[in-house]
VOPAGU-2260 file (C-alpha; in pm, 1 decimal, decimal comma):
REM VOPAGU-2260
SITE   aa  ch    i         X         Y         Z
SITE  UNK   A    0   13195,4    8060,3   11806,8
SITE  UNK   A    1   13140,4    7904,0   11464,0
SITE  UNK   A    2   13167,4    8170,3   11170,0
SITE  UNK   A    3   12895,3    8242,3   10933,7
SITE  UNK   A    4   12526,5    8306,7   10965,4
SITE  UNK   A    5   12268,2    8036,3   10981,2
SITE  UNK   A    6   12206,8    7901,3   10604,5
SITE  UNK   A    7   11813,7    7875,8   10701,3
SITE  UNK   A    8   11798,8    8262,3   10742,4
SITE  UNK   A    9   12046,2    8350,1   10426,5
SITE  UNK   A   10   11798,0    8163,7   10244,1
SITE  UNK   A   11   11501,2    8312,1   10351,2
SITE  UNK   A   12   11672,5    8625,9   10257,8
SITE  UNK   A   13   11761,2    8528,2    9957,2
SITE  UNK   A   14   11408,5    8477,1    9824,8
SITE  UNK   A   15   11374,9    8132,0    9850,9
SITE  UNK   A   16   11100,3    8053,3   10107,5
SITE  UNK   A   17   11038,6    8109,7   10476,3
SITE  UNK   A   18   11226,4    8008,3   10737,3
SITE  UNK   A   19   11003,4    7722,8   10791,9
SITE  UNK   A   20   11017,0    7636,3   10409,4
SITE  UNK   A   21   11366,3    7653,9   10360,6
SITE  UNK   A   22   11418,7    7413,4   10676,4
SITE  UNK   A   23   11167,8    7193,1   10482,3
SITE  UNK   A   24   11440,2    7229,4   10165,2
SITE  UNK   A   25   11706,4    7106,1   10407,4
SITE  UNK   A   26   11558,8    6824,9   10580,8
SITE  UNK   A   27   11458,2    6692,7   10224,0
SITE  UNK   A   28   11829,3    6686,7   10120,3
SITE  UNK   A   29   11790,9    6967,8    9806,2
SITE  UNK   A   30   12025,5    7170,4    9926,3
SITE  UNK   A   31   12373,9    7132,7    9885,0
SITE  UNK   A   32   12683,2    7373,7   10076,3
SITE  UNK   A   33   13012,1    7329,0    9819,2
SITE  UNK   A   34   12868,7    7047,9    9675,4
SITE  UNK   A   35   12752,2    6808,6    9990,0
SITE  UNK   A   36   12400,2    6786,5   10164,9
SITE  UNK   A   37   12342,9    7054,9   10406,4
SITE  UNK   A   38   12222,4    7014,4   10748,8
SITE  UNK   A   39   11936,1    7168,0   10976,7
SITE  UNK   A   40   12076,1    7457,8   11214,3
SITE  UNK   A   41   12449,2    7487,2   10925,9
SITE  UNK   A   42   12558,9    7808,6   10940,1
SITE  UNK   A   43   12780,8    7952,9   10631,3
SITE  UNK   A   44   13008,1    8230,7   10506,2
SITE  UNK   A   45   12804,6    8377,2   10236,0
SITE  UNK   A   46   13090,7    8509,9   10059,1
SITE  UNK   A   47   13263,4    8212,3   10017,8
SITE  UNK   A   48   12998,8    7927,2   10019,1
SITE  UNK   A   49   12840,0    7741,3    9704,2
SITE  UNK   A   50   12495,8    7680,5    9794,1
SITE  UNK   A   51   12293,9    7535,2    9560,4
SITE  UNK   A   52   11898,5    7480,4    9566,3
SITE  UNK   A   53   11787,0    7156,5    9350,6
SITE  UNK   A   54   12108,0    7231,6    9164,3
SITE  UNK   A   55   12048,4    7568,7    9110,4
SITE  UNK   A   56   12323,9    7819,9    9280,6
SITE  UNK   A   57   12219,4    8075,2    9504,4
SITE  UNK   A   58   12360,7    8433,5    9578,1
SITE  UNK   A   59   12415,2    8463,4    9945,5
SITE  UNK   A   60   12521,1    8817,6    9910,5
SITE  UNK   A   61   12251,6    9010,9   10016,1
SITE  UNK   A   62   12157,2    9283,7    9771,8
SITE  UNK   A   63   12029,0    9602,3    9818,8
SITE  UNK   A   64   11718,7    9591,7    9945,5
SITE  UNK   A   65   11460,2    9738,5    9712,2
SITE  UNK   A   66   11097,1    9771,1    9844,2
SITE  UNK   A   67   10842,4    9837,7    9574,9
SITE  UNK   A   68   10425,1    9890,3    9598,6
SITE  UNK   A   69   10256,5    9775,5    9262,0
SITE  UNK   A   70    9871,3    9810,5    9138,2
SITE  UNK   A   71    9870,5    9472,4    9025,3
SITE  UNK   A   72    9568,4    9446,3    8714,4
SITE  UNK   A   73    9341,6    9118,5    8673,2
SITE  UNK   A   74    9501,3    8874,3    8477,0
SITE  UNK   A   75    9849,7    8927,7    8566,6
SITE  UNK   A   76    9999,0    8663,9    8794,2
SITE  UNK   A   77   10111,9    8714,9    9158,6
SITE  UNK   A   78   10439,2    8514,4    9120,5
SITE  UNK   A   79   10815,8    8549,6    8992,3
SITE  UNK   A   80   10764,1    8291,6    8706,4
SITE  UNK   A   81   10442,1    8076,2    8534,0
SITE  UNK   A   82   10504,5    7896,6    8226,4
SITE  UNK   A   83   10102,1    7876,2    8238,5
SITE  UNK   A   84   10086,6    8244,7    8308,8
SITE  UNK   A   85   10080,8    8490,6    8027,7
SITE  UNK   A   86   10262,6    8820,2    8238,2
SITE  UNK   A   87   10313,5    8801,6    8606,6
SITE  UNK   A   88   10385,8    9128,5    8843,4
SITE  UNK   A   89   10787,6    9079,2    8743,5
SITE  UNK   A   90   10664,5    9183,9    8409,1
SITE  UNK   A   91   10553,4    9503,0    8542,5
SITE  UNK   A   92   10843,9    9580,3    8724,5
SITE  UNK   A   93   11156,8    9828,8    8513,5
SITE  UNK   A   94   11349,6    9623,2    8318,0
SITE  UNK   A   95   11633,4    9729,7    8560,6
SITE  UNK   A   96   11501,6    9605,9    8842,1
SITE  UNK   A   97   11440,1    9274,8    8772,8
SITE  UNK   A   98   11758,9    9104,6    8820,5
SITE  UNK   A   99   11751,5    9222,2    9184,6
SITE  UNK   A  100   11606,2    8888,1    9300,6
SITE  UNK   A  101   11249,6    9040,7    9370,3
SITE  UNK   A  102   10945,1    8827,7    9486,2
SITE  UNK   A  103   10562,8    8905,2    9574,6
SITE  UNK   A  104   10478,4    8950,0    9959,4
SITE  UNK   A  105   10206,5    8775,3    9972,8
SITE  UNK   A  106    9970,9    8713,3    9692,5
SITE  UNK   A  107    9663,9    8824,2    9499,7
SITE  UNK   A  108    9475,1    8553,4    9326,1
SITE  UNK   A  109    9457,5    8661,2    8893,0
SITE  UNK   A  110    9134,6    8801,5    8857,7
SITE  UNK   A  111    9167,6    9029,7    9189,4
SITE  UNK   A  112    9352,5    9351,5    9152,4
SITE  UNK   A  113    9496,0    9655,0    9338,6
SITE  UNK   A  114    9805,8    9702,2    9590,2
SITE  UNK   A  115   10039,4    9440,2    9573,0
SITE  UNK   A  116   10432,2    9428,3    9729,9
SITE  UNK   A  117   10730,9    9340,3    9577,1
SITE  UNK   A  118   11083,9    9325,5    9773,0
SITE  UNK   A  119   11412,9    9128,6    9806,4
SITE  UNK   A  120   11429,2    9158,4   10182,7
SITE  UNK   A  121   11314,6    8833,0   10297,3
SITE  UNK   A  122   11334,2    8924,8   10688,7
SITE  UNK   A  123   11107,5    9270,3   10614,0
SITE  UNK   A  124   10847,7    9040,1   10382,0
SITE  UNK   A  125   10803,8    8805,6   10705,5
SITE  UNK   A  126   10730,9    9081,3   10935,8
SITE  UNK   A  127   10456,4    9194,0   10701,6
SITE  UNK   A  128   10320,7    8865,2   10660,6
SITE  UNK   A  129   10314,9    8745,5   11007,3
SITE  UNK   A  130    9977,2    8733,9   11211,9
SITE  UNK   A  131   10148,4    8831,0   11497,7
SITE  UNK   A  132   10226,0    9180,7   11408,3
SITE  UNK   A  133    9856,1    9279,1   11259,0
SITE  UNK   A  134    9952,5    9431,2   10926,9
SITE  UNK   A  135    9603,0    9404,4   10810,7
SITE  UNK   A  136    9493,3    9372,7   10456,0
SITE  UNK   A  137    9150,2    9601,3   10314,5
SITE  UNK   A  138    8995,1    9518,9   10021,3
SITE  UNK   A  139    8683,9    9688,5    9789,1
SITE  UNK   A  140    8495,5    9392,8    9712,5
SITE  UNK   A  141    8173,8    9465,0    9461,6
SITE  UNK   A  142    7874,1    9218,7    9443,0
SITE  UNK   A  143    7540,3    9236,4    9294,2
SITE  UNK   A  144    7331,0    9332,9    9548,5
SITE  UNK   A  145    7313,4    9500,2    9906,3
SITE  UNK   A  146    7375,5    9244,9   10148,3
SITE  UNK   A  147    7068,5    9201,5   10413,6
SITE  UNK   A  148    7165,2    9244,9   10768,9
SITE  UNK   A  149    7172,7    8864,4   10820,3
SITE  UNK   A  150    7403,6    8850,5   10560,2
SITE  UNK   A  151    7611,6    9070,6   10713,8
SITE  UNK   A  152    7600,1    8897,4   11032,3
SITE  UNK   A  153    7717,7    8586,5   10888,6
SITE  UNK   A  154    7992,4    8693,4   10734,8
SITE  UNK   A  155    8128,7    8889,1   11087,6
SITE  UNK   A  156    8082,3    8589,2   11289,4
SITE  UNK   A  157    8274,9    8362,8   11044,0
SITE  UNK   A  158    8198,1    8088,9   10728,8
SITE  UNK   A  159    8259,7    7771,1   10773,6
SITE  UNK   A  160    8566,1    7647,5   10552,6
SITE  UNK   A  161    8737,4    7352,3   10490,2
SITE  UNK   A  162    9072,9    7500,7   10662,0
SITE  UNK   A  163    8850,6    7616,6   10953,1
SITE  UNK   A  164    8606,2    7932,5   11031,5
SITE  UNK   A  165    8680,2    8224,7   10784,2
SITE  UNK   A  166    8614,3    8571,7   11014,1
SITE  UNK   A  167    8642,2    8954,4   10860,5
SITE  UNK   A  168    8813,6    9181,8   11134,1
SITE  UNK   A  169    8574,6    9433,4   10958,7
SITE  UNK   A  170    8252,0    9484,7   10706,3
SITE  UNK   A  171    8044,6    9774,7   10589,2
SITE  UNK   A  172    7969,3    9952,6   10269,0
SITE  UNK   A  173    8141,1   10160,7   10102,9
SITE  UNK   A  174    8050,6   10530,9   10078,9
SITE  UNK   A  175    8007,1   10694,2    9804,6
SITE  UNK   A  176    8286,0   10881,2    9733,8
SITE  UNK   A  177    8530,4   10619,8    9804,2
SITE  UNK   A  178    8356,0   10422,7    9530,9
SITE  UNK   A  179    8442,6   10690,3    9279,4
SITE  UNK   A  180    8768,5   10717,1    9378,4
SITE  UNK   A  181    8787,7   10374,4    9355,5
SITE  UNK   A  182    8659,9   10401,6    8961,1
SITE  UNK   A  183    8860,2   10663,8    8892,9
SITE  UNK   A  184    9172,3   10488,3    8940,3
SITE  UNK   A  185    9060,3   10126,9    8809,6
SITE  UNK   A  186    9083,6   10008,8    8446,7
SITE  UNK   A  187    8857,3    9925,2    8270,7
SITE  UNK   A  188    8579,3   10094,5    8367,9
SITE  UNK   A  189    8257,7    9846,7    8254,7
SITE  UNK   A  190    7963,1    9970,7    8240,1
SITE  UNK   A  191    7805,6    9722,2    8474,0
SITE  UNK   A  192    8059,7    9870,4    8715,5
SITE  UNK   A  193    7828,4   10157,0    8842,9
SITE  UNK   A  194    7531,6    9868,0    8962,0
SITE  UNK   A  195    7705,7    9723,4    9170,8
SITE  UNK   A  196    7710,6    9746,9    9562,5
SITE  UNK   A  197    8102,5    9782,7    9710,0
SITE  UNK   A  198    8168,1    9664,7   10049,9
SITE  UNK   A  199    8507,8    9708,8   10220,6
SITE  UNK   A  200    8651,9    9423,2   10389,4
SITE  UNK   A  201    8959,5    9369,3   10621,2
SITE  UNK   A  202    9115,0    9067,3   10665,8
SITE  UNK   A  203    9413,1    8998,1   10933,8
SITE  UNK   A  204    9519,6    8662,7   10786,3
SITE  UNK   A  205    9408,7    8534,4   10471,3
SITE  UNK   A  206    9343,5    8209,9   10333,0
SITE  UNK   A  207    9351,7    8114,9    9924,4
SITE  UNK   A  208    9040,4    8284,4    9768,2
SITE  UNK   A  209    8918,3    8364,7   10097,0
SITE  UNK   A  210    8659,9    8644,1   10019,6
SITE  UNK   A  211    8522,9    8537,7    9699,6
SITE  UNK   A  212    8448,2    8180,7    9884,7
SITE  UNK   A  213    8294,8    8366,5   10165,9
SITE  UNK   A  214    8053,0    8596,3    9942,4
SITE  UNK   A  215    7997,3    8288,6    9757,7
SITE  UNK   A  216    7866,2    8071,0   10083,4
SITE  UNK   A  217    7600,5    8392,5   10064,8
SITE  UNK   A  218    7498,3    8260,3    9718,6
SITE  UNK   A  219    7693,4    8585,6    9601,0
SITE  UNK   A  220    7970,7    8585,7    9378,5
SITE  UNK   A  221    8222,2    8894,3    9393,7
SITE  UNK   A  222    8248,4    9083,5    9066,9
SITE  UNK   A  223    8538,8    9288,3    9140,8
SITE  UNK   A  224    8782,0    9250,6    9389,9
SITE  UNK   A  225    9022,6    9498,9    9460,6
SITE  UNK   A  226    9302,5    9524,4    9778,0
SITE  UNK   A  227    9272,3    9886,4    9847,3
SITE  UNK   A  228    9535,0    9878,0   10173,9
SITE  UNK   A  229    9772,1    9682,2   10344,8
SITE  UNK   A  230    9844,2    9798,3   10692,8
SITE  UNK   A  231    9902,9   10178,7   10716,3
SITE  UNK   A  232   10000,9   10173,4   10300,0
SITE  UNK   A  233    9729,5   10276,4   10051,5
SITE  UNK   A  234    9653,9   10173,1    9687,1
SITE  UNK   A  235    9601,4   10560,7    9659,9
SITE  UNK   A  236    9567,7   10666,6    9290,8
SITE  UNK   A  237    9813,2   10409,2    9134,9
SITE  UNK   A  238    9757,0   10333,7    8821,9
SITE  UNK   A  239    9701,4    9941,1    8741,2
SITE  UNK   A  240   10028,0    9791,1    8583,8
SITE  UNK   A  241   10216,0   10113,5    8797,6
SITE  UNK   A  242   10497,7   10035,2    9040,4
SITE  UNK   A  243   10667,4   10281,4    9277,1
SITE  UNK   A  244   10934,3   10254,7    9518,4
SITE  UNK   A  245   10841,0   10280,7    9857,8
SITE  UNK   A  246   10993,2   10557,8   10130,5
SITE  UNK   A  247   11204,0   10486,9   10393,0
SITE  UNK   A  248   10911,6   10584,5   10640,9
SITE  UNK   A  249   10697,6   10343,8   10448,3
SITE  UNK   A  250   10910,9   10078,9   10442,0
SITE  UNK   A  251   10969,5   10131,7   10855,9
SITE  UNK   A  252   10569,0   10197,5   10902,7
SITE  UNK   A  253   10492,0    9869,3   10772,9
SITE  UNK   A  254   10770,6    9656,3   10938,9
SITE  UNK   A  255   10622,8    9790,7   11298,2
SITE  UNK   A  256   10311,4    9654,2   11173,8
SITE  UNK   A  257    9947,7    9775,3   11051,1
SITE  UNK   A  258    9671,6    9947,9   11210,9
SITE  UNK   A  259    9555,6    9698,6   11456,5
SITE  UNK   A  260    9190,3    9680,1   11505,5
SITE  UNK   A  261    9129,1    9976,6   11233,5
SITE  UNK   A  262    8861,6    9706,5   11053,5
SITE  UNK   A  263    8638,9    9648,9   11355,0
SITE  UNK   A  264    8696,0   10044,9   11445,8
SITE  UNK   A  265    8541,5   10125,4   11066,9
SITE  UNK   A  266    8275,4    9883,3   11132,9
SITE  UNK   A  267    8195,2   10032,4   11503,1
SITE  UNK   A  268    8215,2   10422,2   11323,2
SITE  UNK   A  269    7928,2   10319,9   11057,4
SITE  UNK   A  270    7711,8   10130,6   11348,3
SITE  UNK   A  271    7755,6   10480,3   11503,0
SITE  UNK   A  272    7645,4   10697,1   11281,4
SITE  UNK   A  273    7373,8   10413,0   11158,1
SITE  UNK   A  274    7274,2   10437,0   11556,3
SITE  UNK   A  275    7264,3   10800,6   11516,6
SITE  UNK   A  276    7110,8   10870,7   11225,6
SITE  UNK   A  277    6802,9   10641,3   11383,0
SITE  UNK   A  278    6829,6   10885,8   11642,5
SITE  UNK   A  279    6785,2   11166,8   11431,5
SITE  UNK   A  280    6495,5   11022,9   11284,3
SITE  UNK   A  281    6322,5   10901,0   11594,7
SITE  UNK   A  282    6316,9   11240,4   11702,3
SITE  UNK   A  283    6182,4   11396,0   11422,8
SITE  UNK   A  284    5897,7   11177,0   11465,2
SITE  UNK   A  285    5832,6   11266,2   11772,2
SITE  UNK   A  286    5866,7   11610,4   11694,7
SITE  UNK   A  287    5586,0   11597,0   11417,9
SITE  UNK   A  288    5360,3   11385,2   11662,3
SITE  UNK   A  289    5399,1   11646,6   11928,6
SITE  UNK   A  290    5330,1   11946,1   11676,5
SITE  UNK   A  291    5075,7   11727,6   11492,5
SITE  UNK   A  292    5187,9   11644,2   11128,5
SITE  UNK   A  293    5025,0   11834,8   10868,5
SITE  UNK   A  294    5112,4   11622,1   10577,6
SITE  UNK   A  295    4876,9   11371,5   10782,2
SITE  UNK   A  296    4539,8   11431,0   10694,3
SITE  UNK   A  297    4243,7   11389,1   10977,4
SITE  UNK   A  298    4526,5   11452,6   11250,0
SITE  UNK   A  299    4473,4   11803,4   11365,8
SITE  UNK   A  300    4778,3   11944,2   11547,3
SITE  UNK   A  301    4745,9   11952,1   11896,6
SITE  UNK   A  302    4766,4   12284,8   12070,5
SITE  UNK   A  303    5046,8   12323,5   12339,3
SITE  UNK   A  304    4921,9   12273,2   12688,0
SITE  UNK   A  305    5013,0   12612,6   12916,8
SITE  UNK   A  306    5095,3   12481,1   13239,1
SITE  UNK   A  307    5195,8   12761,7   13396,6
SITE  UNK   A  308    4926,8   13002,2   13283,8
SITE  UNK   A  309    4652,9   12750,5   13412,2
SITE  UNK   A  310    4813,5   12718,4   13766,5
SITE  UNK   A  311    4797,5   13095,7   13783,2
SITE  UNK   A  312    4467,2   13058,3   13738,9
């Protein structure tokens, strides 16, 4: 059996890319095992290996693994470095931790905000991001407006994009208190922040910008945008430009994967109690029709019929 692990996966671990990337790195010849090209399917002795990525060495080693959640604000950039970006979420992290080779899982665009993942475990950062194991991502989004039913509609049964047919796993507004919750925790808090109608969204895969270009299809743009979950993990009352470290249940929770199907369960709880709540009022109604509605004037209640004392009779 041929020592070592497969290069492709030390990679991966090491931060670099995906599997899939980091084959991509190969096959284009920019990485180099003790100084020669390596080769798809190579497998290595981390220890003793010098693996370099377009000249740049690379620490097979793994390191601890270190698993952090971060409230990431607008304006600060999802990535490890940007010489166009001003402070990015490694800026946020202790000054201790950021030699430990940590990278975003995932991304928020820089003017969203809210609960964003940092790690050095390549293999654990994969599982989250994968389709296949439904870690699903739920997001406050606030616009200017209530959206009409049609709207609402639309935006379940998928907008047309040029990578294919954006779809929501879930929609529906926000209540009330969540929304102060919400504001309690963001930063600032604008004025123009208390007109605006919140929706919560969940999203199973996402593409670049995907909500604001979906909203914006409606003629809508999104004002705020803030991910408020990812799979069983909530923002919670993190602080923007706060960073924890993660528990070990955590950590296991979302490597089994998320709450599968929790978006269109939220959206069948509020048609529910929408459903019921017509209920409630369609009986009312005919409640006050069969009593005869005194705050209608000209319609004289109508005196109960006695059934059973007239067939006596």
């Amino acid at each position: 059996m041929t020592p070592g692990e497969r290069l492709a996966k030390l990679l991966a671990a090491a931060g670099i890319g995906s599997r899939r990337a980091v084959d991509a790195l190969i096959a284009a010849g920019r990485v180099t095992v003790d100084g020669r090209p390596a080769v798809l399917g190579e497998r290595v002795d981390p220890a003793r290996a010098r693996v370099e990525v377009d000249g740049r060495p690379v620490d097979l080693v793994p390191p601890e693994p270190v698993y952090l959640a971060v409230h990431k604000p607008a304006g600060v950039t999802s990535t490890v470095r940007d010489r166009f970006a001003s402070r990015t979420v490694i800026d946020l992290v202790p000054e201790a931790d950021r030699g430990r080779r940590l990278f975003p899982v995932g991304r928020l665009d820089r003017d969203s905000e809210g609960l964003l993942l940092l790690t050095n475990d390549g293999a654990w950062a994969a599982r989250v991001l994968h389709p296949r194991y439904g870690v699903e991502r739920e997001y406050a989004v606030a616009v200017d407006r209530r959206l009409e039913r049609d709207e609402l509609e639309r935006l379940r049964r998928g907008i047309p994009l040029p990578e294919g047919v954006a779809r929501v796993l879930g929609i529906r507004p926000a209540t009330a208190s969540e929304v102060r919750r919400l504001l309690a925790v963001l930063e600032p808090m604008r004025p123009a922040d208390a007109g605006l109608a919140w929706y919560r969204v969940v999203l199973g895969q996402g593409w670049k910008r995907q909500i604001r270009r979906m909203f914006g299809a409606l003629g809508l743009p999104v004002r705020r945008l803030v991910r408020v979950r990812i799979g069983p993990l909530g923002l919670g009352d993190l602080r923007p430009g706060a960073v924890r470290v993660l528990s070990p249940a955590e950590v296991a929770a979302l490597a089994a994967g998320g709450i599968e199907g929790a978006g269109a369960g939220a959206d069948r709880a509020a048609g529910a109690a929408d459903r019921a709540a017509g209920a409630a009022d369609r009986a009312a109604g005919a409640a006050d029709r069969a009593a005869g509605d005194p705050t209608e004037p000209g319609r004289p209640a109508r005196p109960r019929r006695r059934r059973a004392a007239n067939a006596r009779r």
